[in-house]
Biopython code that builds the backbone (N, CA, C, O; Angstrom):
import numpy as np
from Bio.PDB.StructureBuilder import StructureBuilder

atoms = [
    (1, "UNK", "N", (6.704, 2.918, -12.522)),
    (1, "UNK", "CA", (6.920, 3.719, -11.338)),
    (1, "UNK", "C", (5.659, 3.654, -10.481)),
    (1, "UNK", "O", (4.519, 3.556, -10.934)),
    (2, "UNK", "N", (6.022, 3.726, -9.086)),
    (2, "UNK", "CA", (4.970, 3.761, -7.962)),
    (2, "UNK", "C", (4.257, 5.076, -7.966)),
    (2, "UNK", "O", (4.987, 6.060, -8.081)),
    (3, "UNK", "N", (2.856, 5.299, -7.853)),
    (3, "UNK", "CA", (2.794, 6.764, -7.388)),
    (3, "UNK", "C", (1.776, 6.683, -6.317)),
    (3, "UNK", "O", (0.859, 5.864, -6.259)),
    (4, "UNK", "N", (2.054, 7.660, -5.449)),
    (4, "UNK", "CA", (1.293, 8.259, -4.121)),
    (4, "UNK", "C", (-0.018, 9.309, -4.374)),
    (4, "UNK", "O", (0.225, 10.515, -4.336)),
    (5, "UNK", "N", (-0.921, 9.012, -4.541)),
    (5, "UNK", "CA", (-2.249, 9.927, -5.020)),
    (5, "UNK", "C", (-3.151, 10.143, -3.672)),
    (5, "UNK", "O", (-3.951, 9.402, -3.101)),
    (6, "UNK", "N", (-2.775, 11.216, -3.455)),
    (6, "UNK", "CA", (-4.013, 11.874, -2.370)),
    (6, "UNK", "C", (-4.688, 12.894, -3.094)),
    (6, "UNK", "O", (-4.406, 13.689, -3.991)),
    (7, "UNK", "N", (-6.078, 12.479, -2.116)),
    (7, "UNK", "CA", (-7.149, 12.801, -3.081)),
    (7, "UNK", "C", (-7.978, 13.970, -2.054)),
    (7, "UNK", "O", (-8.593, 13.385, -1.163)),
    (8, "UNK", "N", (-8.104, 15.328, -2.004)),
    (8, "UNK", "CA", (-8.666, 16.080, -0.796)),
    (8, "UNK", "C", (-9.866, 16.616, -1.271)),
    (8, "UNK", "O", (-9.842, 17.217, -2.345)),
    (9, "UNK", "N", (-10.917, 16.500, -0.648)),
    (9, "UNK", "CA", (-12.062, 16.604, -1.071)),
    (9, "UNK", "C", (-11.794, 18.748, -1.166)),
    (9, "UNK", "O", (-10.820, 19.365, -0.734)),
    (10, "UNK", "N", (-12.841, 19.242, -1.756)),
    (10, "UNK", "CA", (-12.853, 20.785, -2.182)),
    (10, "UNK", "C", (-13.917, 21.174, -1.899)),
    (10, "UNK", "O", (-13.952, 22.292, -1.385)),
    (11, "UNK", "N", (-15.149, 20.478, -2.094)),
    (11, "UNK", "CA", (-16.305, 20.512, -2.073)),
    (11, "UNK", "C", (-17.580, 19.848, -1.055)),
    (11, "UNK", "O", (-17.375, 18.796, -0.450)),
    (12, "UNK", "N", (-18.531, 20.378, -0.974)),
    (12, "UNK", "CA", (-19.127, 19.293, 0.766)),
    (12, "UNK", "C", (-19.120, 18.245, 0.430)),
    (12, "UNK", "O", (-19.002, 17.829, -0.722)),
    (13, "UNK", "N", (-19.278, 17.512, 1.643)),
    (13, "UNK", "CA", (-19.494, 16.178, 1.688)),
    (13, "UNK", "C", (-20.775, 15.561, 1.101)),
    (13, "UNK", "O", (-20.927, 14.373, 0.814)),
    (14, "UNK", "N", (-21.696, 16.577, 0.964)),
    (14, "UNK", "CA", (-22.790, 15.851, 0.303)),
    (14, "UNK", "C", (-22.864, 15.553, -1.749)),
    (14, "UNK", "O", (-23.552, 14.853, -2.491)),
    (15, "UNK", "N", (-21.773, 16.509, -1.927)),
    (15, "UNK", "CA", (-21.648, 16.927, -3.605)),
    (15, "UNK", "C", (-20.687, 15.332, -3.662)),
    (15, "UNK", "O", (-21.146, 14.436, -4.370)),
    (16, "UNK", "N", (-19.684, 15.144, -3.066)),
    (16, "UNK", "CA", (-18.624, 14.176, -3.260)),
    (16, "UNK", "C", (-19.743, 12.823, -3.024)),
    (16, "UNK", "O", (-19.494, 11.820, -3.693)),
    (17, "UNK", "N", (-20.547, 12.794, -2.410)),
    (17, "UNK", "CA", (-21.255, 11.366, -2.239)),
    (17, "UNK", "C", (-22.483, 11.533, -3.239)),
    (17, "UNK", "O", (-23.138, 10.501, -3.381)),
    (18, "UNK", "N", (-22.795, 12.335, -3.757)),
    (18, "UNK", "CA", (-23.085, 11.769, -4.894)),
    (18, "UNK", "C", (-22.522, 11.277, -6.371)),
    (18, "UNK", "O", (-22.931, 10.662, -7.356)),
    (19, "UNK", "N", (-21.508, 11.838, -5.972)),
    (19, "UNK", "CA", (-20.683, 10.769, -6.995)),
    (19, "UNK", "C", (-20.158, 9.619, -6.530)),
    (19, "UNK", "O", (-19.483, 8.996, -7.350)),
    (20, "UNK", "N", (-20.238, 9.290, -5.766)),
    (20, "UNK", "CA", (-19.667, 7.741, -5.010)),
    (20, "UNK", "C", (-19.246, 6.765, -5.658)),
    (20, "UNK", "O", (-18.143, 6.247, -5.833)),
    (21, "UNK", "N", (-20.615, 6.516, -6.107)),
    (21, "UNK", "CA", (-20.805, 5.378, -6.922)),
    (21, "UNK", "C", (-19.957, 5.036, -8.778)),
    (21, "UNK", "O", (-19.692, 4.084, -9.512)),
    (22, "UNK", "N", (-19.865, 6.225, -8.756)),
    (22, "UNK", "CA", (-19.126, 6.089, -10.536)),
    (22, "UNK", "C", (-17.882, 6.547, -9.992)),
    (22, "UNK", "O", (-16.914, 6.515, -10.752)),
    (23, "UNK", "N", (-17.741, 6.912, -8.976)),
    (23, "UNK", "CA", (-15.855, 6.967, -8.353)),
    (23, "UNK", "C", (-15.297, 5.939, -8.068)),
    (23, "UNK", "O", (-14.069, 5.893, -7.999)),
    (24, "UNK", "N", (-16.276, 4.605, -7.779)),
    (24, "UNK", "CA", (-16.354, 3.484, -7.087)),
    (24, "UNK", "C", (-15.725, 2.541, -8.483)),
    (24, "UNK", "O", (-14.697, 1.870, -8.575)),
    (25, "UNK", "N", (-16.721, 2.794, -9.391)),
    (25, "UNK", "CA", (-16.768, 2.016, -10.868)),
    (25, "UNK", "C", (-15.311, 2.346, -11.604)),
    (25, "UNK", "O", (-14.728, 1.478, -12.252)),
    (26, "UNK", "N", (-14.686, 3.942, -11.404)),
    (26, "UNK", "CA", (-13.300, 4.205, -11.712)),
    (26, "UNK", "C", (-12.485, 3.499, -11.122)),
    (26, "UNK", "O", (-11.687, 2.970, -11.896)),
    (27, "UNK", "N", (-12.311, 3.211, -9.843)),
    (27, "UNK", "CA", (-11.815, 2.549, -9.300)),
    (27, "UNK", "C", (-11.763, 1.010, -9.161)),
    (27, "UNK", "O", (-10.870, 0.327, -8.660)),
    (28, "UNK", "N", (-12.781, 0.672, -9.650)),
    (28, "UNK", "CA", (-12.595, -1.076, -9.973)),
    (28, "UNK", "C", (-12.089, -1.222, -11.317)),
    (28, "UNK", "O", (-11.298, -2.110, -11.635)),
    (29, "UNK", "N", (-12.607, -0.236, -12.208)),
    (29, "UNK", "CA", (-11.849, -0.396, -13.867)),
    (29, "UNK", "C", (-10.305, -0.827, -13.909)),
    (29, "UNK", "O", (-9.763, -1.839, -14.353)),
    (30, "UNK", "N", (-9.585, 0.812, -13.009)),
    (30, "UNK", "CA", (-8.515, 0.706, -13.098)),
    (30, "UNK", "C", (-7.979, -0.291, -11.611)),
    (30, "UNK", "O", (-6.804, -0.605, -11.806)),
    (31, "UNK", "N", (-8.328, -0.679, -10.666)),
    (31, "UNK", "CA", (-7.783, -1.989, -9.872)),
    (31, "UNK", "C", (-7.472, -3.121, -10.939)),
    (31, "UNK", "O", (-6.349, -3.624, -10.911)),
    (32, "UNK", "N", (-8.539, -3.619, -12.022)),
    (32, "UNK", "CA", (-8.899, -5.164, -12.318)),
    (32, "UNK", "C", (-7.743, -4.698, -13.692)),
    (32, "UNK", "O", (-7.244, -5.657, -14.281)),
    (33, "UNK", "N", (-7.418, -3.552, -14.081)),
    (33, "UNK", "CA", (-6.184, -3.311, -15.222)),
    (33, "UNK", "C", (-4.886, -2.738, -14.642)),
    (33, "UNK", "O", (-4.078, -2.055, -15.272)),
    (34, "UNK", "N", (-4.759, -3.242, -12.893)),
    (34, "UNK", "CA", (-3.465, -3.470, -12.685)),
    (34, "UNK", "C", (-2.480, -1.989, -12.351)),
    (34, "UNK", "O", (-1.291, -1.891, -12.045)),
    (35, "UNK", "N", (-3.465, -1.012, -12.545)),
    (35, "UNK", "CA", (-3.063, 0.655, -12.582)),
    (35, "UNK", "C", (-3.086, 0.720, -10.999)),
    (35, "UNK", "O", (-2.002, 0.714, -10.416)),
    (36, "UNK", "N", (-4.450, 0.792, -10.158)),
    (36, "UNK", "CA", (-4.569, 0.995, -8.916)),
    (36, "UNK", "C", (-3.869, 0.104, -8.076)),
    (36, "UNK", "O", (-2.815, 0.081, -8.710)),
    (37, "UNK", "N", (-3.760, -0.321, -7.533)),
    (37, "UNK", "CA", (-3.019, -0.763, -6.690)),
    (37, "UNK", "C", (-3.707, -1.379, -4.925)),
    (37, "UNK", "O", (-3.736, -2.499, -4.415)),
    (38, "UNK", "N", (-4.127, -0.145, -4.489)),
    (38, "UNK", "CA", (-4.826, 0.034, -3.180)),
    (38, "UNK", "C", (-5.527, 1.165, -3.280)),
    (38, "UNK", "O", (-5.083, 2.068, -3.988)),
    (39, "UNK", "N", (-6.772, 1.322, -2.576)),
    (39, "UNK", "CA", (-7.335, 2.484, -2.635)),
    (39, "UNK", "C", (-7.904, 3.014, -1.452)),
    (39, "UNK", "O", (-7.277, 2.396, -0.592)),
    (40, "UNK", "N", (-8.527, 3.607, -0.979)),
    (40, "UNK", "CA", (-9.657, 3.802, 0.046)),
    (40, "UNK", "C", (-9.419, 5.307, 0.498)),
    (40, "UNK", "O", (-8.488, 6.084, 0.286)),
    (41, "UNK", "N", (-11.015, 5.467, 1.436)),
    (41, "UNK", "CA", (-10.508, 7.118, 1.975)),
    (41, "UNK", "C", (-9.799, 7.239, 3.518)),
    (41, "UNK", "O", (-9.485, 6.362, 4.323)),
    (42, "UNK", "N", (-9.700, 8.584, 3.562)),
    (42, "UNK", "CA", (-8.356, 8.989, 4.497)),
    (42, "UNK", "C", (-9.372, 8.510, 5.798)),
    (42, "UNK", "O", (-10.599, 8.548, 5.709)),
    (43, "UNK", "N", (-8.558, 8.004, 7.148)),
    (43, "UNK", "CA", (-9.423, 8.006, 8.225)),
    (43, "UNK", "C", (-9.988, 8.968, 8.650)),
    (43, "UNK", "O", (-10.792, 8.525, 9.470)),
    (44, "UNK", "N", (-10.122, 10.642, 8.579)),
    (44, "UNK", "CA", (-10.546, 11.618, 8.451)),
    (44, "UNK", "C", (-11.795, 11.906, 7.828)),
    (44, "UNK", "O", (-12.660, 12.683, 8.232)),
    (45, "UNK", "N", (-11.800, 11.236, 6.856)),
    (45, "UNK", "CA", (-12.497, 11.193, 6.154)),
    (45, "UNK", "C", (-12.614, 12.876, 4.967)),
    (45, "UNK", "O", (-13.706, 13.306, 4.598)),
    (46, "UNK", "N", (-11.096, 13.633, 4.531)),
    (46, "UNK", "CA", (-11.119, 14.496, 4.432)),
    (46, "UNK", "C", (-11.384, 14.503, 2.668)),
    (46, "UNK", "O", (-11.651, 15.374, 1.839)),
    (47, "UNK", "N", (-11.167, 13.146, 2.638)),
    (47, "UNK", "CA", (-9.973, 12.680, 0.968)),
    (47, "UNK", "C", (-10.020, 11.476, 0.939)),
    (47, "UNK", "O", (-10.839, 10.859, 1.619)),
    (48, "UNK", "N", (-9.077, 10.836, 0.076)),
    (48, "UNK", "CA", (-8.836, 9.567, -0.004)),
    (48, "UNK", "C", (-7.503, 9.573, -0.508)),
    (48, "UNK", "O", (-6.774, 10.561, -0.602)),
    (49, "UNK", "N", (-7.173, 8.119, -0.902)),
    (49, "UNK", "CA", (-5.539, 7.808, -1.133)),
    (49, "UNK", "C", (-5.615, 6.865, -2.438)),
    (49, "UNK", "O", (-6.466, 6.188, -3.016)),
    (50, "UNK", "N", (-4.728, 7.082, -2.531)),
    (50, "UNK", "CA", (-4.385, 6.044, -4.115)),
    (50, "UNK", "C", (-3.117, 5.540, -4.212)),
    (50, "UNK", "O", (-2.247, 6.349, -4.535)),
    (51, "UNK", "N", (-2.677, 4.003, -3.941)),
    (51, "UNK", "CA", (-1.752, 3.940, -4.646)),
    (51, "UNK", "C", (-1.357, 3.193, -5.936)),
    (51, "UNK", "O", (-1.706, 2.012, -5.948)),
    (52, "UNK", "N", (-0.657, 3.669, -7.094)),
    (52, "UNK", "CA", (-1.267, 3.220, -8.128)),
    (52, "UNK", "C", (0.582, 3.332, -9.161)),
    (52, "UNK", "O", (1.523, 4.107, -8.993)),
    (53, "UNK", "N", (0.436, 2.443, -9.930)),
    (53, "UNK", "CA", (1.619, 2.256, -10.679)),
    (53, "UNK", "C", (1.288, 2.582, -12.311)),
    (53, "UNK", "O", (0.276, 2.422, -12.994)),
    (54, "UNK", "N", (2.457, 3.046, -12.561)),
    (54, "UNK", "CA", (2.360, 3.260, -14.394)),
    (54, "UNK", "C", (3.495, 4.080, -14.738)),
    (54, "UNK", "O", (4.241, 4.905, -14.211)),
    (55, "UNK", "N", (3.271, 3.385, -16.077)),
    (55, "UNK", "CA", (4.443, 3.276, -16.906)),
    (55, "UNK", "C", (5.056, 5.137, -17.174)),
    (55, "UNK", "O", (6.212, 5.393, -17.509)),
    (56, "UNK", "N", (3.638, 6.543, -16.852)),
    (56, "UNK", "CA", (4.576, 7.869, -16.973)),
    (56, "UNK", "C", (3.629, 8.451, -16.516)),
    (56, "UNK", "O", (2.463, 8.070, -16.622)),
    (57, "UNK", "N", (4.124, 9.760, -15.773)),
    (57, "UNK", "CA", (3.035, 10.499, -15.631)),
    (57, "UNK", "C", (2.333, 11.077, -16.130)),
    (57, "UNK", "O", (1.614, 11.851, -15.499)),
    (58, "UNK", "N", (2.261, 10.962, -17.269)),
    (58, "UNK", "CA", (1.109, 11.970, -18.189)),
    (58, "UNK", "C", (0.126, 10.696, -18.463)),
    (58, "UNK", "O", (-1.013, 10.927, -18.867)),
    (59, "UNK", "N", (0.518, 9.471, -18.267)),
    (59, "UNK", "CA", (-0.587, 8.430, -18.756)),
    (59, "UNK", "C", (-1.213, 8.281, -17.233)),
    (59, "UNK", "O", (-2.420, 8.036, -17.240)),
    (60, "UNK", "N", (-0.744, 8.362, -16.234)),
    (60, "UNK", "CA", (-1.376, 8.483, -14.797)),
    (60, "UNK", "C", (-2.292, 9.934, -14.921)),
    (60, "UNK", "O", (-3.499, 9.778, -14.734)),
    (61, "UNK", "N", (-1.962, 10.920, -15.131)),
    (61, "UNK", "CA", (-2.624, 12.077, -15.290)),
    (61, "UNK", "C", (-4.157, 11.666, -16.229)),
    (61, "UNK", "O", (-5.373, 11.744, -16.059)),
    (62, "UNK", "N", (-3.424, 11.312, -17.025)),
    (62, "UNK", "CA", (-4.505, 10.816, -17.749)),
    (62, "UNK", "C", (-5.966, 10.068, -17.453)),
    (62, "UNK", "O", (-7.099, 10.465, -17.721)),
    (63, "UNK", "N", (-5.573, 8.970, -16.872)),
    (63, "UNK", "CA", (-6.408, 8.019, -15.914)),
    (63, "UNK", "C", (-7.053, 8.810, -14.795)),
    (63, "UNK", "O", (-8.076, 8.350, -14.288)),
    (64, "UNK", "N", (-6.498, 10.083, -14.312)),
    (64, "UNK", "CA", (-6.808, 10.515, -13.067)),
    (64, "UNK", "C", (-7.865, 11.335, -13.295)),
    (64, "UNK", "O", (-8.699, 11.381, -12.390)),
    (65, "UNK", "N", (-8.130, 12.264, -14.659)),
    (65, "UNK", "CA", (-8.741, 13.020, -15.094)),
    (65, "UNK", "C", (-9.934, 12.371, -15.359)),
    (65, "UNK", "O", (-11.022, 12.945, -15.398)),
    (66, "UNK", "N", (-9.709, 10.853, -15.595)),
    (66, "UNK", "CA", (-11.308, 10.306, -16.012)),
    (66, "UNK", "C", (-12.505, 10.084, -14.650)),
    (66, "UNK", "O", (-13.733, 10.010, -14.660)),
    (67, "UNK", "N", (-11.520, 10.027, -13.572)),
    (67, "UNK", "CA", (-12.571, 9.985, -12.142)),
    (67, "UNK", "C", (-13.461, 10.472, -11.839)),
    (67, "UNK", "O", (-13.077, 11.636, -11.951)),
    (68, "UNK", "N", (-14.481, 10.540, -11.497)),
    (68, "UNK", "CA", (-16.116, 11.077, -11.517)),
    (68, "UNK", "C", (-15.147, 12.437, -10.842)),
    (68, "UNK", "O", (-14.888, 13.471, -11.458)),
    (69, "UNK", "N", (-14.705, 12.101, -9.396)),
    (69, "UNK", "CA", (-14.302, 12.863, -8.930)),
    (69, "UNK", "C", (-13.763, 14.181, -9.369)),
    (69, "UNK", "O", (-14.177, 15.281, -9.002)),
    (70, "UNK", "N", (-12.680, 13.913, -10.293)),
    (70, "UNK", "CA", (-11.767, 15.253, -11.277)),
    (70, "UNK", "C", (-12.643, 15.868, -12.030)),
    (70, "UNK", "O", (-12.522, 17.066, -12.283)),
    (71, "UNK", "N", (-13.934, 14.916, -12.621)),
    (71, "UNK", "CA", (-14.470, 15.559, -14.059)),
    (71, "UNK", "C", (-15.348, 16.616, -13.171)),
    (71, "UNK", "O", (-15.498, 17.813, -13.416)),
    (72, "UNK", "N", (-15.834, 15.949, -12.193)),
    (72, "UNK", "CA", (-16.976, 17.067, -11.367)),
    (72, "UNK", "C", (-16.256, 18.344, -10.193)),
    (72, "UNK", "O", (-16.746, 19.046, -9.308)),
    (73, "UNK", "N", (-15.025, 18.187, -10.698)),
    (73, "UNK", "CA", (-14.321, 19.253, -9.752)),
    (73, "UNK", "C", (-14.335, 19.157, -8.223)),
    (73, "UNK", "O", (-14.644, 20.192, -7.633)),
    (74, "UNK", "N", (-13.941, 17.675, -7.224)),
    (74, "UNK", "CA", (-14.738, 17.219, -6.523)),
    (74, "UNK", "C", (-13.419, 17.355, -5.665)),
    (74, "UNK", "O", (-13.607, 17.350, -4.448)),
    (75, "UNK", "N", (-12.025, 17.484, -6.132)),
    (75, "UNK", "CA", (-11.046, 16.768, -5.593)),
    (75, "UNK", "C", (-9.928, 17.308, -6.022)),
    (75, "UNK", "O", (-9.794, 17.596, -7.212)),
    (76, "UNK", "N", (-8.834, 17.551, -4.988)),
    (76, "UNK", "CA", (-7.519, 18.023, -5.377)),
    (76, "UNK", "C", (-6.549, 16.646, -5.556)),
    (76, "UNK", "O", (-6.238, 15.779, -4.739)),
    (77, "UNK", "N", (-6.305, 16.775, -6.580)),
    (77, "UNK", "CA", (-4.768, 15.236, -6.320)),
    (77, "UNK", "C", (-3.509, 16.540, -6.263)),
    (77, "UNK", "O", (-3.338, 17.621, -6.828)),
    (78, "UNK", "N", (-2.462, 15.342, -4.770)),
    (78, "UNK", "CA", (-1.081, 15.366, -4.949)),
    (78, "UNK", "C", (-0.722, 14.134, -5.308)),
    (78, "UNK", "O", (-1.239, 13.134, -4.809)),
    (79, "UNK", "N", (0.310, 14.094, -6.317)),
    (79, "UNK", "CA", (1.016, 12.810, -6.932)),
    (79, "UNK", "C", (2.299, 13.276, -6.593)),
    (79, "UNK", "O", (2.726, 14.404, -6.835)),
    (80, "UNK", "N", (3.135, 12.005, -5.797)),
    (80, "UNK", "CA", (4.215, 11.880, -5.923)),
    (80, "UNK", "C", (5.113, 10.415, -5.901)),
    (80, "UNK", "O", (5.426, 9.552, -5.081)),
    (81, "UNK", "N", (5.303, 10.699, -7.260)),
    (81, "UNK", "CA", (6.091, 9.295, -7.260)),
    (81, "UNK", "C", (7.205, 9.039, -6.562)),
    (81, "UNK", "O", (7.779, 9.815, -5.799)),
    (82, "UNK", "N", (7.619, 7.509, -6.938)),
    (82, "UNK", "CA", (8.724, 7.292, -6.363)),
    (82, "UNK", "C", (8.922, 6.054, -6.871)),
    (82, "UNK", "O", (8.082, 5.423, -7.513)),
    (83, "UNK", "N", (10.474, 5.540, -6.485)),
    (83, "UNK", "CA", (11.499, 4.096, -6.863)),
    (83, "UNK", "C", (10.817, 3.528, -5.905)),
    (83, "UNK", "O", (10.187, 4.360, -5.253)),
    (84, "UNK", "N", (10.670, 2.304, -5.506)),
    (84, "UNK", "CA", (10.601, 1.370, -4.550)),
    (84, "UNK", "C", (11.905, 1.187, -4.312)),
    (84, "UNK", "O", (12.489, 0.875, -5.349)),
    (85, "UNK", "N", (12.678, 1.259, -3.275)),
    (85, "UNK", "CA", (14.099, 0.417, -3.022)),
    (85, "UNK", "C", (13.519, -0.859, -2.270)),
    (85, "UNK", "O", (14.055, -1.862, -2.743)),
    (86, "UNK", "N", (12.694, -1.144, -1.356)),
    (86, "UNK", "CA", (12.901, -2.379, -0.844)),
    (86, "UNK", "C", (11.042, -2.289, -0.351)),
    (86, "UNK", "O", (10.227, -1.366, -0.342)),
    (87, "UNK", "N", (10.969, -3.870, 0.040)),
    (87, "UNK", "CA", (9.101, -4.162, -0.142)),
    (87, "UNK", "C", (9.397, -5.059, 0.505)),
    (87, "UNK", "O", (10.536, -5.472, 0.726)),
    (88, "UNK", "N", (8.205, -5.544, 0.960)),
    (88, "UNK", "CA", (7.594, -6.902, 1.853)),
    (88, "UNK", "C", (8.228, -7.812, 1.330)),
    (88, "UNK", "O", (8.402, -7.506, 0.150)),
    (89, "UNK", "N", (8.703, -8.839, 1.574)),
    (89, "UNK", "CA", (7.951, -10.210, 0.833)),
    (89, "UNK", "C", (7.245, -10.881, 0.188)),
    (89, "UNK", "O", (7.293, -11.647, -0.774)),
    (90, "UNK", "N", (6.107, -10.196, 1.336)),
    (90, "UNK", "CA", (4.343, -10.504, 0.552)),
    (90, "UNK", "C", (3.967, -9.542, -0.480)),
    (90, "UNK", "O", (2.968, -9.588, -1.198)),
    (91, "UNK", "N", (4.988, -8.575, -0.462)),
    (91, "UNK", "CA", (4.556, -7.369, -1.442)),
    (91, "UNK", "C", (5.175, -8.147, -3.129)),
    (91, "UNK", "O", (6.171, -8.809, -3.422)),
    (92, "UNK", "N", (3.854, -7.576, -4.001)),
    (92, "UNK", "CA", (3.972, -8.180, -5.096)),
    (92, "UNK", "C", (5.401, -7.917, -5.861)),
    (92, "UNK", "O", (5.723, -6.735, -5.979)),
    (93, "UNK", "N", (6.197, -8.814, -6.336)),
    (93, "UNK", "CA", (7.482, -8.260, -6.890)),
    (93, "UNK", "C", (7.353, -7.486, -7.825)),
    (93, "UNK", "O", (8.111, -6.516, -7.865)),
    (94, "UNK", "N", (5.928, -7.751, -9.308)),
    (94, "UNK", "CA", (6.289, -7.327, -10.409)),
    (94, "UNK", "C", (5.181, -5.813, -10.213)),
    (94, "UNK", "O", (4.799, -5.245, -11.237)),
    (95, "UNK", "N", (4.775, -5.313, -8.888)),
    (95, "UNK", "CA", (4.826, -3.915, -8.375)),
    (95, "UNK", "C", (5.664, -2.918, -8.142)),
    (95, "UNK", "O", (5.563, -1.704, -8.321)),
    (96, "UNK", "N", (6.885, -3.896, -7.525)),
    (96, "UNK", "CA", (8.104, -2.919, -7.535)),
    (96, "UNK", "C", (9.053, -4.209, -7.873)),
    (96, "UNK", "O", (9.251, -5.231, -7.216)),
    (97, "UNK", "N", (9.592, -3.766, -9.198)),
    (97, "UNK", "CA", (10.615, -5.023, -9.470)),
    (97, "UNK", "C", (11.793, -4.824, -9.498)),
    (97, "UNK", "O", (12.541, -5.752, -9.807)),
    (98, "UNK", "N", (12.271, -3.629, -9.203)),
    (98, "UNK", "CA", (13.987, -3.177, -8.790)),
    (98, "UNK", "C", (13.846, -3.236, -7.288)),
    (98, "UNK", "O", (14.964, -3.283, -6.776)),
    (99, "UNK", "N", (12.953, -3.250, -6.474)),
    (99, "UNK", "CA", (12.661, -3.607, -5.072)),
    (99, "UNK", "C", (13.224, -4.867, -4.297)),
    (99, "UNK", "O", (12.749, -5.988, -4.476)),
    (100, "UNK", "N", (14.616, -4.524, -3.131)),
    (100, "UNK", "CA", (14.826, -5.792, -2.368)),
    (100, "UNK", "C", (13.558, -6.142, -1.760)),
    (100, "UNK", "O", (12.815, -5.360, -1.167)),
    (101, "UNK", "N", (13.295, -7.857, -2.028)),
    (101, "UNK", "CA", (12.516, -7.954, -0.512)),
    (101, "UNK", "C", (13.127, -8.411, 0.434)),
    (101, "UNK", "O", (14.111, -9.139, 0.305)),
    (102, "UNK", "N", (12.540, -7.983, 1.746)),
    (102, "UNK", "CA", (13.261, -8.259, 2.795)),
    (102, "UNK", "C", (12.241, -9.150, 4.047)),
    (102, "UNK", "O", (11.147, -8.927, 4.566)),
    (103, "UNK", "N", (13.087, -10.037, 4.144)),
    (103, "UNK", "CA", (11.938, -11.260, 5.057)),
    (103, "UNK", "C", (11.947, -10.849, 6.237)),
    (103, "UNK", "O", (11.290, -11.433, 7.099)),
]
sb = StructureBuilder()
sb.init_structure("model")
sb.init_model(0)
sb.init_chain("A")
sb.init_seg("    ")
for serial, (resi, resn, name, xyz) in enumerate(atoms, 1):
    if name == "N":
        sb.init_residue(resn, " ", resi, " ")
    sb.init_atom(name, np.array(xyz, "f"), 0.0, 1.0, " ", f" {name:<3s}", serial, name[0])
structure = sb.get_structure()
C-alpha cells in the first residue's frame, strides 16, 4: 500500500535543524530499501512530505518512529493511505501494481 506522510513541524525552526542531518540519514536508509519513495519539505517550509510504500501500517509506524524527527518530538505525522487506481507511465509499476497506466 501507498502512504501519504505529512510531516508538521511542533517545534522552532532552529530545534528541527538541528536534527537535519540524521533526518537526512533516515531518509536515505529507508529511500535505498525501497520504503520512501519521494521525500522533501513543504514549500512553506512548515513540514515536510513523505511518500512511502509498505507492506502494513504498523510496520510504516514503525519506520516512522525511528526518524530523528519523532524520537526528538520534532514533528506531527498524518498518514493516509491509499490504493493507487491509475499512475503515469513513467510511474514505477511495481509501486503501484494494481495501478492502470495511462499514456
Amino acid at each position: 500500500m501507498l502512504y501519504l506522510v505529512t510531516l508538521t513541524y511542533v517545534r522552532p525552526l532552529a530545534e528541527v535543524q538541528a536534527h537535519l542531518d540524521t533526518h537526512r540519514d533516515w531518509l536515505v536508509t529507508y529511500t535505498r530499501g525501497g520504503q520512501i519513495l519521494v521525500a522533501g519539505p513543504l514549500e512553506d517550509r512548515t513540514g515536510g512530505f513523505v511518500l512511502a510504500r509498505s507492506n502494513s501500517r504498523d510496520a510504516l509506524d514503525r519506520m516512522l518512529a525511528l526518524d530523528s524527527f519523532a524520537v526528538h518530538s520534532l514533528v506531527e505525522h498524518q498518514v493516509r493511505g491509499f490504493d493507487a487506481a491509475m499512475r503515469a507511465e513513467a510511474f514505477p509499476s511495481d509501486w503501484a501494481p494494481g495501478a492502470k497506466a495511462i499514456q
